[in-house]
C-alpha positions as protocol buffer text, in pm:
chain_id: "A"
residue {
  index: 1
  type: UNK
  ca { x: -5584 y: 9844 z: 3507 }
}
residue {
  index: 2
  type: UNK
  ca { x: -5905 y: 10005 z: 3681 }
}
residue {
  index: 3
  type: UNK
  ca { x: -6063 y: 9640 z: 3782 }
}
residue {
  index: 4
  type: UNK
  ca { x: -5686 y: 9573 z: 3962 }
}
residue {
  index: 5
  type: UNK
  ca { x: -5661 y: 9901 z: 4098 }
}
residue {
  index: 6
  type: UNK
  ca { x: -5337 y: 9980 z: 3927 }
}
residue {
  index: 7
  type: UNK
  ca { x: -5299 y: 10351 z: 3901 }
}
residue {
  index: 8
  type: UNK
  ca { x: -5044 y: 10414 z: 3625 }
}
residue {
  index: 9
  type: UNK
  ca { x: -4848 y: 10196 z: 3349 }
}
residue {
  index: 10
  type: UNK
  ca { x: -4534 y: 10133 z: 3591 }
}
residue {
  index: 11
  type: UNK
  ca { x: -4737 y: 9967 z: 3881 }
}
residue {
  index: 12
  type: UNK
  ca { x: -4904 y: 9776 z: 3582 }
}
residue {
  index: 13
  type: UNK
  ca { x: -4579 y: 9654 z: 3470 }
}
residue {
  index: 14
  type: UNK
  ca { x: -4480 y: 9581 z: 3801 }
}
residue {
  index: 15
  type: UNK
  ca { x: -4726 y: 9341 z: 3856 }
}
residue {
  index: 16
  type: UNK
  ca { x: -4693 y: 9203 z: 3453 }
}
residue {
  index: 17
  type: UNK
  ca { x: -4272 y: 9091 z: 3569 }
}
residue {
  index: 18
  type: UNK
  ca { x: -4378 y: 8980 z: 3929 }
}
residue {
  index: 19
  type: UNK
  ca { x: -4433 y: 8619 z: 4048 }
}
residue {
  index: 20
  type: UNK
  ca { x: -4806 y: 8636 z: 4048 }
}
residue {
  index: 21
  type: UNK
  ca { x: -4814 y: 8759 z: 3680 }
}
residue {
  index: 22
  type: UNK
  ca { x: -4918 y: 8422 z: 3507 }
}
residue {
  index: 23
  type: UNK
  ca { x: -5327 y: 8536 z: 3544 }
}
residue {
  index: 24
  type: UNK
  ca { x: -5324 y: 8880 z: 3472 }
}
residue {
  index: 25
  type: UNK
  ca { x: -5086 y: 8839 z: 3140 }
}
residue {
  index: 26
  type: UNK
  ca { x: -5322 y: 8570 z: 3041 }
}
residue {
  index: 27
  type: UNK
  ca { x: -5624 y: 8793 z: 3038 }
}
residue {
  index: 28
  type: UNK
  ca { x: -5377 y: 9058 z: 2910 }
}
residue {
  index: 29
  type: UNK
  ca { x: -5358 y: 8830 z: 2625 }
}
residue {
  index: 30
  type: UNK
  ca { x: -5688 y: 8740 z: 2576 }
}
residue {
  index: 31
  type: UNK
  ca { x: -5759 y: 9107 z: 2540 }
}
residue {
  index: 32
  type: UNK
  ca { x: -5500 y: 9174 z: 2316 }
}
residue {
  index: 33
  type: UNK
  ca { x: -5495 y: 8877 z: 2021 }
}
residue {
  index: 34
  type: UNK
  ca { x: -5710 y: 8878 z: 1738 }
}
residue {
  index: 35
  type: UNK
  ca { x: -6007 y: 8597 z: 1755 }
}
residue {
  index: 36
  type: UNK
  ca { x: -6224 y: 8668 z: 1409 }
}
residue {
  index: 37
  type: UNK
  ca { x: -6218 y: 8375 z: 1216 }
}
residue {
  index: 38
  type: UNK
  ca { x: -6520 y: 8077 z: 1099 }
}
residue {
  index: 39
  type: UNK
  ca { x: -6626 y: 7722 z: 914 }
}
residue {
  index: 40
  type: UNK
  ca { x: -6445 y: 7713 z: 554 }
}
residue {
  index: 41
  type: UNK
  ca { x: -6253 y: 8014 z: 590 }
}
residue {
  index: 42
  type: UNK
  ca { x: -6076 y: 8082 z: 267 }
}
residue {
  index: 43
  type: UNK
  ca { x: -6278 y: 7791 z: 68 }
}
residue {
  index: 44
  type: UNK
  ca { x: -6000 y: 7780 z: -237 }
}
residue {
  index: 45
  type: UNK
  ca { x: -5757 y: 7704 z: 8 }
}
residue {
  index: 46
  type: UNK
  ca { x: -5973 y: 7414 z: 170 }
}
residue {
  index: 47
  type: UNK
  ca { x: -6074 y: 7254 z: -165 }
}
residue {
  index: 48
  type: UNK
  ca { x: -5667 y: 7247 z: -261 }
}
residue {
  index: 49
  type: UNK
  ca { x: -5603 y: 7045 z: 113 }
}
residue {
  index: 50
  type: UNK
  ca { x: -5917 y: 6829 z: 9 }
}
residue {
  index: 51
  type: UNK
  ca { x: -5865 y: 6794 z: -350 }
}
residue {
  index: 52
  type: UNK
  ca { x: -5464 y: 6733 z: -411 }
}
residue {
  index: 53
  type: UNK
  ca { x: -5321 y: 6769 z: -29 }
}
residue {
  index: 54
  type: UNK
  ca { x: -5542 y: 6452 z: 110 }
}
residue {
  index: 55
  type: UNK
  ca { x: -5472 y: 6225 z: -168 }
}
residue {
  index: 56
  type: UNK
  ca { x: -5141 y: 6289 z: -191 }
}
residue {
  index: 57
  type: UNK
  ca { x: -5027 y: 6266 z: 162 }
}
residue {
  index: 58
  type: UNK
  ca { x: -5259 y: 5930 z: 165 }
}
residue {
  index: 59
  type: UNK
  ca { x: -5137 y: 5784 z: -116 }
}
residue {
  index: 60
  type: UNK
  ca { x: -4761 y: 5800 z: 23 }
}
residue {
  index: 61
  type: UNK
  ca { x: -4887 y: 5724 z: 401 }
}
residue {
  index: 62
  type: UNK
  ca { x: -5039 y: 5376 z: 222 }
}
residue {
  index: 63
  type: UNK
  ca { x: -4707 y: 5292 z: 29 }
}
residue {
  index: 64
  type: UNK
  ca { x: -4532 y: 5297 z: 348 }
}
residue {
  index: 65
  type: UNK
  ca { x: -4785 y: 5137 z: 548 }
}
residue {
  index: 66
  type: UNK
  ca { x: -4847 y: 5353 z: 786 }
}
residue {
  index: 67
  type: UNK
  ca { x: -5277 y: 5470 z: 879 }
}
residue {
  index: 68
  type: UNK
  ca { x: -5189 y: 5760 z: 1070 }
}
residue {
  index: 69
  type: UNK
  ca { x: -5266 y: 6161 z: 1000 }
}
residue {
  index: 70
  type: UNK
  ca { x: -5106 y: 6421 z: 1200 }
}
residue {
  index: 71
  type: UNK
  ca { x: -5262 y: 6800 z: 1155 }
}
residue {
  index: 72
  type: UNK
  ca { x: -5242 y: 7113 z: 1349 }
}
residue {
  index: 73
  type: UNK
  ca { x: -5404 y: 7442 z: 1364 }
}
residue {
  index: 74
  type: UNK
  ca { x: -5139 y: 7690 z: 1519 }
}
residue {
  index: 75
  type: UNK
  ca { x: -5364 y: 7977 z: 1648 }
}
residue {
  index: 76
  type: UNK
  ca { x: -5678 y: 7794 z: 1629 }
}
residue {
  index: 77
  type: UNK
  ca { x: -5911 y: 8065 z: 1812 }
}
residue {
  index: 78
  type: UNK
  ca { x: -6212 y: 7944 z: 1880 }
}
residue {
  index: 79
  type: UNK
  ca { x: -6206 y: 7574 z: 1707 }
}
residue {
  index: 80
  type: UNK
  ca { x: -6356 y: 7710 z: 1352 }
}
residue {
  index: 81
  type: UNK
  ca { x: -6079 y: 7601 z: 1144 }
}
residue {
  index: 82
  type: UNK
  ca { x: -5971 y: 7248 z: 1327 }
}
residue {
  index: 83
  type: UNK
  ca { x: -6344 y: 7133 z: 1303 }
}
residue {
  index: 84
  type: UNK
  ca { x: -6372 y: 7217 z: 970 }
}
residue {
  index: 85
  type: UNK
  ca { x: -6034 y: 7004 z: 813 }
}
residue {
  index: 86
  type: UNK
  ca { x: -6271 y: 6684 z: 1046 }
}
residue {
  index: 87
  type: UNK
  ca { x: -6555 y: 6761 z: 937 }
}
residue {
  index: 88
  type: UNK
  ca { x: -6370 y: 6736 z: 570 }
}
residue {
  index: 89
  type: UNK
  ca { x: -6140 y: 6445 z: 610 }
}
residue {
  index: 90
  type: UNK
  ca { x: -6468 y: 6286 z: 721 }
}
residue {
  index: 91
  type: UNK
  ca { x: -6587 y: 6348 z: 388 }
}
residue {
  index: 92
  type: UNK
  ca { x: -6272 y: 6220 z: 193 }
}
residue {
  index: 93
  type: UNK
  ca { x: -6098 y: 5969 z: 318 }
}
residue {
  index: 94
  type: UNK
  ca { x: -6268 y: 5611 z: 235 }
}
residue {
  index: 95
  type: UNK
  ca { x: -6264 y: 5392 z: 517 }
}
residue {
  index: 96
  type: UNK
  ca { x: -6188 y: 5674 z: 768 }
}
residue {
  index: 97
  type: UNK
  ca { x: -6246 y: 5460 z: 1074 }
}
residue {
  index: 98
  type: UNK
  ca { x: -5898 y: 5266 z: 957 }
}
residue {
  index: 99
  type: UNK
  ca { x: -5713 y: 5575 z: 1010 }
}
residue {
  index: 100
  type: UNK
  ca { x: -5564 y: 5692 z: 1308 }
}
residue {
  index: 101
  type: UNK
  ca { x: -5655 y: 6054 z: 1264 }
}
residue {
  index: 102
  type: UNK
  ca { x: -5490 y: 6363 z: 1537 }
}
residue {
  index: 103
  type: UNK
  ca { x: -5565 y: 6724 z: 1501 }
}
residue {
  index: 104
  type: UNK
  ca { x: -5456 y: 6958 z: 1737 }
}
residue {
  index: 105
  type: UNK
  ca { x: -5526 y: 7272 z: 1797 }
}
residue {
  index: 106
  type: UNK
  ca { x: -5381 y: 7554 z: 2024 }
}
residue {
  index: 107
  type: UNK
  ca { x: -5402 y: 7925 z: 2072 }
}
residue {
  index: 108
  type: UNK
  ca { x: -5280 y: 8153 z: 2340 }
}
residue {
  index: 109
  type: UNK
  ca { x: -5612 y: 8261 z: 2432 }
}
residue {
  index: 110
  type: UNK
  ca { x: -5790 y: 8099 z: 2701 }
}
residue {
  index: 111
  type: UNK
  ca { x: -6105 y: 8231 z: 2639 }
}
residue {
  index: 112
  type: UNK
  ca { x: -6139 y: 8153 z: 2302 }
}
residue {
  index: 113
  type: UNK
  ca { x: -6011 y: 7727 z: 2353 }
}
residue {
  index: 114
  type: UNK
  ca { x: -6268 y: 7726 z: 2629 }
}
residue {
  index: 115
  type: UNK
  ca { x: -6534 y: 7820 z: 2326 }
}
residue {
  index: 116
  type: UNK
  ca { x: -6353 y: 7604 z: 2084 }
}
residue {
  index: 117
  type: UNK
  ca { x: -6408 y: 7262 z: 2345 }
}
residue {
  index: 118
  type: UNK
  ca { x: -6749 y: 7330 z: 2412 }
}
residue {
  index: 119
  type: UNK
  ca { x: -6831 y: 7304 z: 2049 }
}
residue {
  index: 120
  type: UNK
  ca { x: -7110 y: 7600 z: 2014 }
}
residue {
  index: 121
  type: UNK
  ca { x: -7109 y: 7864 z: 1752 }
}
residue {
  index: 122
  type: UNK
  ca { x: -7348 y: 8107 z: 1640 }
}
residue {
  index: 123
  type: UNK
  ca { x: -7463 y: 8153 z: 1285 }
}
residue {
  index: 124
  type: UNK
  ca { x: -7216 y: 8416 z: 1190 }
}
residue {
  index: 125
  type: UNK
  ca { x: -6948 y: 8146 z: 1259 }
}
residue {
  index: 126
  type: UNK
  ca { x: -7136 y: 7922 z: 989 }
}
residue {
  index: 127
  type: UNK
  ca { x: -7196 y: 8178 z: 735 }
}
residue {
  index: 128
  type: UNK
  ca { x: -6961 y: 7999 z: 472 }
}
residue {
  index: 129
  type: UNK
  ca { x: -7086 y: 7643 z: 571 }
}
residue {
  index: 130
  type: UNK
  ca { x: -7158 y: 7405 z: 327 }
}
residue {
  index: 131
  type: UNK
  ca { x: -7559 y: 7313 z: 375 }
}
residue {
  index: 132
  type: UNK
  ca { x: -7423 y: 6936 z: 352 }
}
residue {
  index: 133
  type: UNK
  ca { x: -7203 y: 6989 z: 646 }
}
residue {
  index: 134
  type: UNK
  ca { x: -7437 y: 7234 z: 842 }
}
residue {
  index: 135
  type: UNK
  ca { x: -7730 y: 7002 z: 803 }
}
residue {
  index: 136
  type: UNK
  ca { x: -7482 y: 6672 z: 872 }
}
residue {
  index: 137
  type: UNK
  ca { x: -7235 y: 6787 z: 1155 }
}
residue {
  index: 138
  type: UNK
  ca { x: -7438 y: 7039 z: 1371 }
}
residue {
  index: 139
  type: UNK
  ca { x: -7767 y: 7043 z: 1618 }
}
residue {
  index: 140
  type: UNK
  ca { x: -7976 y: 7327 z: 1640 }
}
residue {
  index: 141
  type: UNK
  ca { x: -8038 y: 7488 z: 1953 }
}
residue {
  index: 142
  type: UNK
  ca { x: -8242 y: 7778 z: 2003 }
}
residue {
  index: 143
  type: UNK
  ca { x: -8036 y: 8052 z: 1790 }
}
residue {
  index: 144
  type: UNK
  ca { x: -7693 y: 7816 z: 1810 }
}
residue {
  index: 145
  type: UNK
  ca { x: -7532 y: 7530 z: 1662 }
}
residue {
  index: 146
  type: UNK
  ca { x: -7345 y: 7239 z: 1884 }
}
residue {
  index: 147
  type: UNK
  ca { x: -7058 y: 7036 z: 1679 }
}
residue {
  index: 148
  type: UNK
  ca { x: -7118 y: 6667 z: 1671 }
}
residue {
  index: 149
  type: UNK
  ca { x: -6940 y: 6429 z: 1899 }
}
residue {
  index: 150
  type: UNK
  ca { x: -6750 y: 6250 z: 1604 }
}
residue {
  index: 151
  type: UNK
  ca { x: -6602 y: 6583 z: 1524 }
}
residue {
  index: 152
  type: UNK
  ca { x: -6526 y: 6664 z: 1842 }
}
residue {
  index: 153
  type: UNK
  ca { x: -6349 y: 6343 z: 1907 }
}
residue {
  index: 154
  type: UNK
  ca { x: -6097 y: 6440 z: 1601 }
}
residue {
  index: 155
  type: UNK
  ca { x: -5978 y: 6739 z: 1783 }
}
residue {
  index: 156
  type: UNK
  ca { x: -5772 y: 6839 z: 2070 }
}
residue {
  index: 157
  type: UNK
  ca { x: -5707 y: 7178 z: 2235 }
}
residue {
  index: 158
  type: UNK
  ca { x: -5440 y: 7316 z: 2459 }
}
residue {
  index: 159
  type: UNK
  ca { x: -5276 y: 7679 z: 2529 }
}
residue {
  index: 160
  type: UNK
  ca { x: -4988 y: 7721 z: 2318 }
}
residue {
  index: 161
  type: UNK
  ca { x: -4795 y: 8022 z: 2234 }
}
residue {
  index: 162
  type: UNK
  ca { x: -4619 y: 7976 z: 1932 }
}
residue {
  index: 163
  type: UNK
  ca { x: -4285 y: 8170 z: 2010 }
}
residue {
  index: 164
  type: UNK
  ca { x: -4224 y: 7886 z: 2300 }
}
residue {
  index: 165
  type: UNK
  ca { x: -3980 y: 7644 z: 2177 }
}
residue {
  index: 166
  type: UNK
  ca { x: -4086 y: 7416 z: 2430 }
}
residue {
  index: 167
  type: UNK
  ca { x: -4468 y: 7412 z: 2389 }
}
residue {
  index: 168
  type: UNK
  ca { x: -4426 y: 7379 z: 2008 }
}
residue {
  index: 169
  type: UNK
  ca { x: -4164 y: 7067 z: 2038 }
}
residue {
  index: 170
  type: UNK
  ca { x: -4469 y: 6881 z: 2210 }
}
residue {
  index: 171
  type: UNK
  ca { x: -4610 y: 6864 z: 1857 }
}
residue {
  index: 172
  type: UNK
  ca { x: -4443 y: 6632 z: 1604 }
}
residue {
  index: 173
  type: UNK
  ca { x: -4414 y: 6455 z: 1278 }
}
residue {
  index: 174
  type: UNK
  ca { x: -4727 y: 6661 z: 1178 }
}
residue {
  index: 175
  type: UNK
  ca { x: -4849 y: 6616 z: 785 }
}
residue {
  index: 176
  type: UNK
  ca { x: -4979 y: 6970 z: 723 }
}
residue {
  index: 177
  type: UNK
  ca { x: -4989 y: 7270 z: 991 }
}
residue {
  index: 178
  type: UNK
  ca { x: -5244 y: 7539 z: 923 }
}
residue {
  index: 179
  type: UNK
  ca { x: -5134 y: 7894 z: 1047 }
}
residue {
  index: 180
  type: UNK
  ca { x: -5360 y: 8115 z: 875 }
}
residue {
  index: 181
  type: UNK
  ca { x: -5348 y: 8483 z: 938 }
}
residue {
  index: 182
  type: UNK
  ca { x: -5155 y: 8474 z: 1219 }
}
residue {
  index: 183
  type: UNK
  ca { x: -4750 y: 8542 z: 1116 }
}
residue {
  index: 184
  type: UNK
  ca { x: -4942 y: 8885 z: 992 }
}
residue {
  index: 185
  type: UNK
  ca { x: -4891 y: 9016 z: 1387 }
}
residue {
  index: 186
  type: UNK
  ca { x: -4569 y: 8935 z: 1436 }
}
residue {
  index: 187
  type: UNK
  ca { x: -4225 y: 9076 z: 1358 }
}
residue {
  index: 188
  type: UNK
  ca { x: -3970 y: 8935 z: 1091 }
}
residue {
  index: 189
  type: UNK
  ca { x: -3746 y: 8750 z: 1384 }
}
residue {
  index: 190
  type: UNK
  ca { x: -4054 y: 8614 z: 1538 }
}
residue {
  index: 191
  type: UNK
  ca { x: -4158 y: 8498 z: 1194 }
}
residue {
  index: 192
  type: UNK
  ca { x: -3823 y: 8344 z: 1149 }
}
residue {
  index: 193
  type: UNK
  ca { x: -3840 y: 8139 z: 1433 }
}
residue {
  index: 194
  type: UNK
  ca { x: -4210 y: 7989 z: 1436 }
}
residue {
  index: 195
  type: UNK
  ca { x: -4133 y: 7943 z: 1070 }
}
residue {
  index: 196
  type: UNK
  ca { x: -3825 y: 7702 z: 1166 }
}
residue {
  index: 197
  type: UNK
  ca { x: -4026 y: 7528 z: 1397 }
}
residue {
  index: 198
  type: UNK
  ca { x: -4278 y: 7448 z: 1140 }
}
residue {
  index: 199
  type: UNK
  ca { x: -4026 y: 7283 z: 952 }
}
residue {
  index: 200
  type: UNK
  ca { x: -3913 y: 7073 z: 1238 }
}
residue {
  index: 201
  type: UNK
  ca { x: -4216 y: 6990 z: 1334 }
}
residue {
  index: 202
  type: UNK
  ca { x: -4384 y: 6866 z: 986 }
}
residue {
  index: 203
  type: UNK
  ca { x: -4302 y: 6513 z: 854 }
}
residue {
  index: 204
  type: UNK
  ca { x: -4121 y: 6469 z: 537 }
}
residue {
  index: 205
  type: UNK
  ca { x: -4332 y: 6558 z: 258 }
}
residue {
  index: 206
  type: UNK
  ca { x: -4580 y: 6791 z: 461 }
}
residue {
  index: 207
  type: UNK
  ca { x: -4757 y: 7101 z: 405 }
}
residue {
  index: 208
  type: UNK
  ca { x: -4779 y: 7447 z: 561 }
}
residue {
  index: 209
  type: UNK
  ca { x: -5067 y: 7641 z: 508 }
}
residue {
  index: 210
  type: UNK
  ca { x: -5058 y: 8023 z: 554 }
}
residue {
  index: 211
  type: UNK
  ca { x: -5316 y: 8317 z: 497 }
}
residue {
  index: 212
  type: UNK
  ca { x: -5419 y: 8412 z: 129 }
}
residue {
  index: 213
  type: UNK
  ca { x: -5253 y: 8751 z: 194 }
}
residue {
  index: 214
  type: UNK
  ca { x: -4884 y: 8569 z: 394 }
}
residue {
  index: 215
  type: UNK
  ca { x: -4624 y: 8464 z: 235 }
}
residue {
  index: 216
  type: UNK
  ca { x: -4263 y: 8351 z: 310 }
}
residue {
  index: 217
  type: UNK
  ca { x: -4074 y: 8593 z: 156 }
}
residue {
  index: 218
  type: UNK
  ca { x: -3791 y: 8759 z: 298 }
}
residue {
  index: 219
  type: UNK
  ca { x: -3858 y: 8498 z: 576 }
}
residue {
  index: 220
  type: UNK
  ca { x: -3685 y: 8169 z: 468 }
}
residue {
  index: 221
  type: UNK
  ca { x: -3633 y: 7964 z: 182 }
}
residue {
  index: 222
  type: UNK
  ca { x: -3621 y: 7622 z: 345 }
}
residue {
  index: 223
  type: UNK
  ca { x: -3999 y: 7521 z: 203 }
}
residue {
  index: 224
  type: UNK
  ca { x: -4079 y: 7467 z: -168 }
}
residue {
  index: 225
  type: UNK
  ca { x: -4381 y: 7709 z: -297 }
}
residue {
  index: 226
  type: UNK
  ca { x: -4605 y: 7490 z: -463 }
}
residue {
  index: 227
  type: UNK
  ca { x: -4885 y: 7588 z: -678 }
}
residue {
  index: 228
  type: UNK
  ca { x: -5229 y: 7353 z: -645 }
}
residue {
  index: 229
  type: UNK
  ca { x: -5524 y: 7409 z: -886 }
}
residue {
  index: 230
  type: UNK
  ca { x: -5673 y: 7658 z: -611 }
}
residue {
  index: 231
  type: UNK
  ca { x: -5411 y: 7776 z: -442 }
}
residue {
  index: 232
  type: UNK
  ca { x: -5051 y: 7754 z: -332 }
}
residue {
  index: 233
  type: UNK
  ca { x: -4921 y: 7595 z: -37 }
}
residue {
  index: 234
  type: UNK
  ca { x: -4583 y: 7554 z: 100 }
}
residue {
  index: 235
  type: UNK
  ca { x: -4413 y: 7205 z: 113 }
}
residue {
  index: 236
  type: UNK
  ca { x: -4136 y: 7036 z: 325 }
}
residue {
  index: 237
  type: UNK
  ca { x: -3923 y: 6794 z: 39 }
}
């Protein structure tokens, strides 16, 4: 309010309902939502998409015969988590380069997507990184590390604010959606309704992946809780 020169909270929300709102609330925004996240975030969780997810969802992609792999991070901050499911599909699938592979990820923070496309993290962000993947997918330079083009060229960003029916319905037929710690800020009815759109939006047969500490309870019933070896994950029949 002090670098706009607005005085008190009702000239503030004056300006937040005018016309020429659209900048302001974005940097509004940006102040507001949570960013902290990094590489293999919740590792148990990864192994289970690596370890049973992949293979399964492959394995029923190649009895249809179909080579194509939708994903998306929904509240992706700055590119961590999107980077990390290439950097392991990469690892798993044999004969990658037959595979028409599409991870997207969005956030409502501008700030944070412009980090996430440039592809340069510091070494907090790595802290849980694998040495095979550090030492495989990243350059060194000076105290930072850049992302490798053939990551980078598995993943797209855009804005997206998850309680927009319309941005959401440009996403579709997706085979797992990660939305990890993110439901945690919002109220039940805005749980409800991103929670609905993550059903329309997945494929038959694919997975939603939430926070270690969300769950779906009192939210909906329309997904199957399924427990992996490492974790559980909830499925679209």
């Amino acid at each position: 309010m002090e670098l706009i020169g607005c005085h008190d909270l009702t000239d503030y929300y004056t300006l937040l309902t005018s016309d020429a709102a659209e900048p302001e609330f974005s940097e509004l925004l940006n102040l507001l939502t949570t960013t902290e996240t990094y590489f293999f975030r919740n590792r148990q969780q990864l192994q289970s998409f690596e370890e049973e997810v992949v293979p399964a969802v492959l394995k029923k992609k190649q009895a249809a015969g179909v080579a194509h792999l939708h994903l998306w991070s929904a509240g992706c901050s700055s590119g961590e988590e999107p980077y990390t499911l290439a950097m392991m599909l990469l690892e798993t699938i044999p004969e990658i380069q037959r595979w028409k592979i599409a991870i997207v990820g969005t956030d409502i923070n501008t700030q944070v997507l412009a980090r996430a496309k440039e592809g340069v993290y510091t070494a907090r962000s790595l802290r849980e990184t694998p040495h095979k993947y550090k030492t495989k997918y990243f350059t060194r330079e000076h105290e930072k590390y850049r992302i490798c083009d053939q990551v980078k060229q598995m993943v797209s960003f855009r804005t997206g604010n998850l309680l927009d029916e319309h941005e959401t319905s440009l996403i579709q037929n997706l085979d797992c959606i990660f939305c990890r710690n993110v439901l945690i800020y919002f109220d039940l009815e805005s749980s409800k309704a991103v929670v609905n759109r993550f059903y329309e939006r997945l494929a038959r047969n694919g997975y939603l992946f939430l926070g270690h500490s969300e769950s779906l309870y009192r939210i909906t019933n329309i997904f199957k809780l399924v427990r992996l070896q490492h974790s559980l994950v909830y499925y679209k029949e």
